[in-house]
C-alpha positions in Angstrom: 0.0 0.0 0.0 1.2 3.7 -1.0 2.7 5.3 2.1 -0.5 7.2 2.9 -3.2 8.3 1.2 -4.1 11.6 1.5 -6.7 14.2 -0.3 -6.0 18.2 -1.0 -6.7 21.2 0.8 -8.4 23.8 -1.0 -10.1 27.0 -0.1 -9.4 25.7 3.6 -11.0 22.1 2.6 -10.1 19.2 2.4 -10.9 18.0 -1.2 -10.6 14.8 -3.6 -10.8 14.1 -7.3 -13.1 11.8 -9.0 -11.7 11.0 -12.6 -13.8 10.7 -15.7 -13.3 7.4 -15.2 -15.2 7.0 -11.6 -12.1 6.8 -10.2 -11.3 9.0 -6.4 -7.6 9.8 -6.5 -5.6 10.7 -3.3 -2.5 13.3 -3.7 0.7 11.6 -2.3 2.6 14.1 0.4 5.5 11.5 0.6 7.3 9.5 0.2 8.1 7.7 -3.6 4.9 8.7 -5.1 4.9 12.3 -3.3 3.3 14.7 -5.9 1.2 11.8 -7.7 -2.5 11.3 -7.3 -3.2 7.1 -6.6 -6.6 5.7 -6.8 -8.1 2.1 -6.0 -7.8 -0.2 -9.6 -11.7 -1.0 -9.3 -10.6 -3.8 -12.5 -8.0 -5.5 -10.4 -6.7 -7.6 -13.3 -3.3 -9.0 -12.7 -3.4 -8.1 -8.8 -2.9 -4.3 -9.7 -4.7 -2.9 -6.4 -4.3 0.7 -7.3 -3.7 3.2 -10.1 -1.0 6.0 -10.2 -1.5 9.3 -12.1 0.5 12.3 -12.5 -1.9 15.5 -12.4 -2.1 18.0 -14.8 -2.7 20.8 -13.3 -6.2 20.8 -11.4 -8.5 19.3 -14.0 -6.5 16.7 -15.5 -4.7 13.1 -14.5 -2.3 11.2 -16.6 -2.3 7.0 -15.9 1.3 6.4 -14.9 0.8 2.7 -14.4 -0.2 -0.1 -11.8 0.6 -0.8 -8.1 0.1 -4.0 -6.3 -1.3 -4.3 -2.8 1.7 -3.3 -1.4 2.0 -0.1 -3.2 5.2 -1.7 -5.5 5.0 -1.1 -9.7 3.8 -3.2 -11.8 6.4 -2.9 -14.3 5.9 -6.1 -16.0 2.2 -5.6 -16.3 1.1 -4.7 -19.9 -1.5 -1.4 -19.2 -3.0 -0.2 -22.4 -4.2 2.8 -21.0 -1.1 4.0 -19.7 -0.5 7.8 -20.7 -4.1 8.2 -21.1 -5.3 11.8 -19.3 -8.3 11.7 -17.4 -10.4 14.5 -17.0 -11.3 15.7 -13.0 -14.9 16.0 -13.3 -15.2 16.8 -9.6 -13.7 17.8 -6.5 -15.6 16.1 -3.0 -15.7 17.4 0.1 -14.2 15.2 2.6 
């Protein structure tokens, strides 16, 4: 699992994306994904528990790639959608 999962503080609250692809992303504060947004992989194929993305700016993710459950990268697994950007098409309170 990632080192923590946390959300982002705007306007003084705490806020999290949900991806055009139903996917909530967390912002990483540390640690070796600090700056990336991960997300559960609701697919799971292959044992991939989770999805990295780099944000573009606030309205956009781009899919990095797959973690296992232990937050490790899946760098043999084929993703097709890697590179894909996913729009934010919300920001939820928390």
């Amino acid at each position: 699992m990632p080192d923590k999962i946390y959300s982002v503080r705007w306007n003084g609250k705490e806020k999290v994306p949900t991806l055009n692809n139903e996917t909530s992303a967390y912002l990483q504060d540390f640690g070796k994904y600090k700056g990336q947004l991960i997300g559960r992989d609701r697919a799971g194929h292959a044992n991939s528990a989770y999805k990295s993305y780099d944000p573009i700016g606030n309205r956009k993710a781009r899919l990095v790639g797959d973690l296992d459950l232990n937050g490790d990268f899946m760098y043999g697994k084929h993703s097709s959608n890697a590179g894909v950007e996913y729009k934010i098409i919300k920001w939820r309170d928390l």
